[in-house]
Each structure stands twice: as structure tokens, then as C-alpha cells.
Backbone as CSV, one residue per row, in Angstrom:
resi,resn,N_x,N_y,N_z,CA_x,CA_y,CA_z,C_x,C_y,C_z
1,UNK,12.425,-9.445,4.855,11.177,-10.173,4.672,10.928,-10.475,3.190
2,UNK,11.132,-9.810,2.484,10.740,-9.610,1.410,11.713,-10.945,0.145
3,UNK,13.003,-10.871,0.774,14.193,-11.960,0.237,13.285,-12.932,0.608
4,UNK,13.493,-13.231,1.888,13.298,-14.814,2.483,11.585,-15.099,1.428
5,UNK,10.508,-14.191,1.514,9.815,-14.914,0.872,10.074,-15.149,-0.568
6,UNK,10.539,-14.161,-1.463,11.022,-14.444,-2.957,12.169,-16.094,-2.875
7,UNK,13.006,-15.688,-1.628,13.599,-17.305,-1.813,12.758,-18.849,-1.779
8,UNK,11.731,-18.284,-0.474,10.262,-19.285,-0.712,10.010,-19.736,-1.895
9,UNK,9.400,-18.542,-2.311,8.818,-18.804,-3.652,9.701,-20.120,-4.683
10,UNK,11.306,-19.188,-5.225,11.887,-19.695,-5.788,12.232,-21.353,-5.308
11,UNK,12.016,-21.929,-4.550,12.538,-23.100,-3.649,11.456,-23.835,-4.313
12,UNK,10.172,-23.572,-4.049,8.683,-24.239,-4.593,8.838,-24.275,-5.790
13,UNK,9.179,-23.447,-6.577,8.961,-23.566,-8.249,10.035,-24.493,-8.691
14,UNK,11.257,-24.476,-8.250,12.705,-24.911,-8.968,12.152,-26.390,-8.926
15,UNK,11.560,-27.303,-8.170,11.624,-29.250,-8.349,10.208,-29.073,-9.534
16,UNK,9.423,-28.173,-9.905,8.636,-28.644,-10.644,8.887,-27.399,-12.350
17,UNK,10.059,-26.942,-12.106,10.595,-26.437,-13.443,11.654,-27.704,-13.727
18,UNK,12.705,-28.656,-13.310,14.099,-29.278,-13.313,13.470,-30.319,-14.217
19,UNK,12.214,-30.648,-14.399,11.971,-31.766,-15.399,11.961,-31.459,-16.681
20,UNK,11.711,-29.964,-17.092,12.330,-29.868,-18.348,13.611,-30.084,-18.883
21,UNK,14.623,-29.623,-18.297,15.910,-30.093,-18.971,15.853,-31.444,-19.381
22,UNK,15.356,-32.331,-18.623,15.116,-33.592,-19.544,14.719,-33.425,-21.185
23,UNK,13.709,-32.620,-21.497,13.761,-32.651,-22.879,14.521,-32.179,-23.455
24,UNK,15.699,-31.540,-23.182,17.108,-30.354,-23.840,17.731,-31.866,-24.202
25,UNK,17.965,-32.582,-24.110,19.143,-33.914,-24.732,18.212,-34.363,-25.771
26,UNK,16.745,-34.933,-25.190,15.820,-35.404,-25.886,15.351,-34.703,-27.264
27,UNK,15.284,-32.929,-27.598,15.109,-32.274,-28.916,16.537,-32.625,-29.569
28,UNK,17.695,-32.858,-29.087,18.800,-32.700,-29.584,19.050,-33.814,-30.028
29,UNK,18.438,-34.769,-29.705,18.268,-36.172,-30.357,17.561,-36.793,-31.332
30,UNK,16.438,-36.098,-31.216,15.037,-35.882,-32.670,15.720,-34.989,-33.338
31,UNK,16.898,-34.132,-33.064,17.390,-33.231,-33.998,18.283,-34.345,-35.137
32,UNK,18.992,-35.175,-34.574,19.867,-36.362,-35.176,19.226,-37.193,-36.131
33,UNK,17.867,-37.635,-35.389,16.954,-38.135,-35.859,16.427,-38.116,-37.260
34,UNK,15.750,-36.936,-37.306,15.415,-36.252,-38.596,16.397,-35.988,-39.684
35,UNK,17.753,-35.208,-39.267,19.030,-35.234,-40.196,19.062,-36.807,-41.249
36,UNK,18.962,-37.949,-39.897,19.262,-39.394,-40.741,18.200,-39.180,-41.724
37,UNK,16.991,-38.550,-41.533,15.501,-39.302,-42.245,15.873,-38.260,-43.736
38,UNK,16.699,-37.148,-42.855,16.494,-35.845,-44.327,17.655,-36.644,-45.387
39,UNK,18.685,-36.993,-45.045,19.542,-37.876,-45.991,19.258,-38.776,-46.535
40,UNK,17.988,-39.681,-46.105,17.724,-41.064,-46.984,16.484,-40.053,-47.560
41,UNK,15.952,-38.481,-47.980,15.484,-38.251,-48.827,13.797,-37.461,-48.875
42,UNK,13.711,-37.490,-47.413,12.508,-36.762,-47.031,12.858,-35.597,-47.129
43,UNK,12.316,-35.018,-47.585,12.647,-33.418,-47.654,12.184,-32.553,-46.312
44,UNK,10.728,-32.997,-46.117,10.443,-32.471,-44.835,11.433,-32.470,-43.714
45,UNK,12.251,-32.913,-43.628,12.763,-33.511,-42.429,13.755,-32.272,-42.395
46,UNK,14.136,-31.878,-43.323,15.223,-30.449,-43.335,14.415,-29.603,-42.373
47,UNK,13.491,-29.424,-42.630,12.706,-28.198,-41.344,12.890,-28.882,-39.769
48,UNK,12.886,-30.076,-39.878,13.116,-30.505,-38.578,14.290,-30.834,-37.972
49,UNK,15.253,-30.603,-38.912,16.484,-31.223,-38.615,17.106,-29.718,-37.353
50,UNK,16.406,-28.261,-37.988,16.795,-27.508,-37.237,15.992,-27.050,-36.131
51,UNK,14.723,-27.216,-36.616,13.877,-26.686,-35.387,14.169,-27.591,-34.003
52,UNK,14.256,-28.818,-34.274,14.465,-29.437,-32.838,15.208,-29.243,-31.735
53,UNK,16.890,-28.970,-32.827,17.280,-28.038,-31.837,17.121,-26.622,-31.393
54,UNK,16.591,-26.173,-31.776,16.005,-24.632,-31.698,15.045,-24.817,-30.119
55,UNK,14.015,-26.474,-30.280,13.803,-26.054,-29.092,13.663,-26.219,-27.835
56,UNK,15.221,-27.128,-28.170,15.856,-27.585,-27.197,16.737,-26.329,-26.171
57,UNK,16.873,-25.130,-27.093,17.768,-24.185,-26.826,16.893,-23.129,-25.852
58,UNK,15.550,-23.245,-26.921,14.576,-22.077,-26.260,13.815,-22.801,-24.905
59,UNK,14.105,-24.091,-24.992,13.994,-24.685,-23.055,14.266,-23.817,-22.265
60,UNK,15.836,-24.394,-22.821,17.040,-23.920,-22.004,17.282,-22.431,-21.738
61,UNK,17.138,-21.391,-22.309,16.485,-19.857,-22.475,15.522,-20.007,-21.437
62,UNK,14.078,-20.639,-21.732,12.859,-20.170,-20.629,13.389,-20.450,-19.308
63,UNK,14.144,-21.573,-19.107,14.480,-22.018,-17.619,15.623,-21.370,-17.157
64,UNK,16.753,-21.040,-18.008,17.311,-19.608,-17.123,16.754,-18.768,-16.813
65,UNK,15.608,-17.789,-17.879,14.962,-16.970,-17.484,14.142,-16.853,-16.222
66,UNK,13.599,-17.946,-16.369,12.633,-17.475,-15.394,13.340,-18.504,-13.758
67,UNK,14.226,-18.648,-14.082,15.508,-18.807,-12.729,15.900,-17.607,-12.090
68,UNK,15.726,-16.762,-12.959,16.005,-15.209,-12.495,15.656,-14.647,-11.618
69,UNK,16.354,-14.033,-10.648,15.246,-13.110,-9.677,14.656,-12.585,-10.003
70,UNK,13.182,-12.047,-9.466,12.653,-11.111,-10.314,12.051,-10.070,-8.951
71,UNK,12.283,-8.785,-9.282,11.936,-7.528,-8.404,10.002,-7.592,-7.984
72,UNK,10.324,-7.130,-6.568,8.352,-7.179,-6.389,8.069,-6.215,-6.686
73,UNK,6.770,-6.305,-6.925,6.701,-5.057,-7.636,5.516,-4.046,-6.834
74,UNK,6.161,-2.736,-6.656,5.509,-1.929,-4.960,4.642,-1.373,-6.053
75,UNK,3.447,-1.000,-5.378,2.451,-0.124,-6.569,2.001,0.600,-5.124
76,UNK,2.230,0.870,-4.157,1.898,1.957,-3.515,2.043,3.224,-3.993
77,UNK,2.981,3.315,-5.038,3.354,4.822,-5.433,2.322,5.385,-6.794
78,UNK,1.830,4.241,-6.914,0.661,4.052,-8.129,-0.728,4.688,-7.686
79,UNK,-1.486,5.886,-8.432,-2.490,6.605,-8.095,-3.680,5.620,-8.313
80,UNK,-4.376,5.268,-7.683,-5.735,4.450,-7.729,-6.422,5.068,-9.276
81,UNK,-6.637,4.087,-9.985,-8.156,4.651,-11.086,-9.465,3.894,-10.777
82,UNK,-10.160,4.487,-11.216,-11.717,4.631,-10.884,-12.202,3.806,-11.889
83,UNK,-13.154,2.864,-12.235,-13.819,2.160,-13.443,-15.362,2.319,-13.332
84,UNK,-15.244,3.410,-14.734,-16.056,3.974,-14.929,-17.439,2.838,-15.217
């Protein structure tokens, strides 16, 4: 019981996580971007030349991650507290 609904779950989330990878080509392209702008002399553009891809990468990181199975979590074994 417990699979089949975590597979539920995962089935519902995966078509409205898959539109990010669209931006993983797209930072990696503003990454190109900025490089051209930092060579004709903007200086700023050095900070951007790396961050873009940085977060194109850390997409790609959150959406494996949280692709992950993840354990349910039983709290029956957990003692009730009282609020005071």
C-alpha cells in the first residue's frame, strides 16, 4: 500500500517538475552570453559568466533530488507532547 501510493504521488509531481530542465540549456546559454559581454569589457559580466552555469547545475541537483524516493515517515513510535 504504502509503494503504490508513494508511486502515486511521484507520477503527479514528475509532468509539473520536467519543465525545469528547460532552463538547464537556457542558464548555459546566458552563461555564453555574458562570457561574449565580459570580453568586449564589462567587468560585471565575469560574475555572471559563472553563476549561470552554477544554476543551471543546481536545477539539475534539485530535480534529481527530489526525484528521489523518499521514506514515510511512521511517528507512531513517537511519544505524544502536551502544549503547554
Amino acid at each position: 500500500m504504502k509503494k503504490e501510493m508513494q508511486m502515486l504521488m511521484t507520477k503527479e509531481i514528475e509532468p509539473k517538475r520536467k519543465w525545469l530542465l528547460l532552463f538547464i540549456p537556457i542558464c548555459f546559454a546566458m552563461g555564453i552570453v555574458e562570457l561574449f559581454r565580459a570580453f568586449d569589457g564589462i567587468d560585471r559580466s565575469w560574475l555572471y559568466v559563472f553563476e549561470w552555469p552554477f544554476f543551471g547545475l543546481f536545477i539539475y541537483y534539485m530535480y534529481w533530488k527530489l526525484g528521489q524516493p523518499q521514506e514515510v515517515w511512521d511517528e507512531s513510535d513517537d511519544p505524544k507532547r502536551e502544549v503547554d
